[in-house]
N, C-alpha and C positions, 0 to 999 in steps of 0.2 A: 550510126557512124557519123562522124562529122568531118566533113573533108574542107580544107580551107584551101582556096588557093590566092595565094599571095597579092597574084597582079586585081584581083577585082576586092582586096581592101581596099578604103580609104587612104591615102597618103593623110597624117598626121603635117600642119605646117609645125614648122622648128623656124628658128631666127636665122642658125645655121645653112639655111639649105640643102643637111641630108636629105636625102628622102626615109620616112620612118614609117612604116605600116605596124599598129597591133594588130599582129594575125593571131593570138588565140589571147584570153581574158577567163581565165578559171579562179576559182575560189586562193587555188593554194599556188598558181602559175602563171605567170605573164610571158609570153613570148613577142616579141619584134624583130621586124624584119629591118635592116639598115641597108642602104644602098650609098658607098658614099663614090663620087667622082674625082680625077687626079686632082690632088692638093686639099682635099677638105678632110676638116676632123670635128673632133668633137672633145671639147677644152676638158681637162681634169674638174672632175665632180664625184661627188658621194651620195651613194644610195644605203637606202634603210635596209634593203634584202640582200642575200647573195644575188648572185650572178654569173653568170659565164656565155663569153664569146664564140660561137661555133663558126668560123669562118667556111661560109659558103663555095666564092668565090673568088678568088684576088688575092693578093698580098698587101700590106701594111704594118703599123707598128700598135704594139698593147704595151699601156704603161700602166701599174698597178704597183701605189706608192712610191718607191724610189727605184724598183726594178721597170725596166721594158726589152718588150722582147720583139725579134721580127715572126711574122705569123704567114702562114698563107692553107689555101685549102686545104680544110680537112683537118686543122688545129681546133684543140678545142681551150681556151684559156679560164680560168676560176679565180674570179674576185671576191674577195670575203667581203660582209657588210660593213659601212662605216670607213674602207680603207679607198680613199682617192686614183679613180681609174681617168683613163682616155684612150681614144683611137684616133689614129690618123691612119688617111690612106697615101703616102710618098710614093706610089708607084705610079706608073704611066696608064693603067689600064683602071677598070673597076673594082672595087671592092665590096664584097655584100657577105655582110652578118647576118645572123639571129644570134639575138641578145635574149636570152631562157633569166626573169626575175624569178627567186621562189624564196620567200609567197610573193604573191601578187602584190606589188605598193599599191595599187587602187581597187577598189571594191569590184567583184567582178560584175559581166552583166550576164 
């Protein structure tokens, strides 16, 4: 069994200043952990894999191409590969995702 717990990854730096932990790295899965604070996002970008948002904790907003939507816990949101996503967190409080890539865009270890 493999149990991960979150707070004793590595924070990942970002230029951004999320805080970003990968907490698991499998062959065919990437999963990361996002922590973000009131006012910070993360600009529109594209990835090679799917994706999808599992909002942990907090409220914010998911933009996936030209639609966005308001999220909060317990939402789960699905970006298809190739299509321009972002997050921001507009609320007062915290926001923390996991972000499930599949497959994994980097080789696992």
């Amino acid at each position: 069994m493999e149990v991960v717990r979150i707070d004793e990854v590595p924070e990942t730096p970002t230029p951004r200043k999320v805080e970003v932990r990968k907490v698991l790295k499998k062959e065919h899965v990437q999963v990361v952990y996002l922590k973000f604070l009131p006012g910070q996002r993360i600009p529109s970008h594209v990835t090679p894999v799917d994706v999808f948002f599992y909002v942990v904790e907090g409220r914010g907003s998911v933009t996936i191409g030209e639609e966005s939507a308001e999220v909060a816990e317990g939402d789960i949101v699905f970006s298809p590969k190739g299509i321009p996503h972002s997050v921001e967190n507009a609320s007062e409080g915290l926001l923390k995702l996991l972000v499930v890539k599949t497959p994994n865009p980097e080789k696992a270890e």
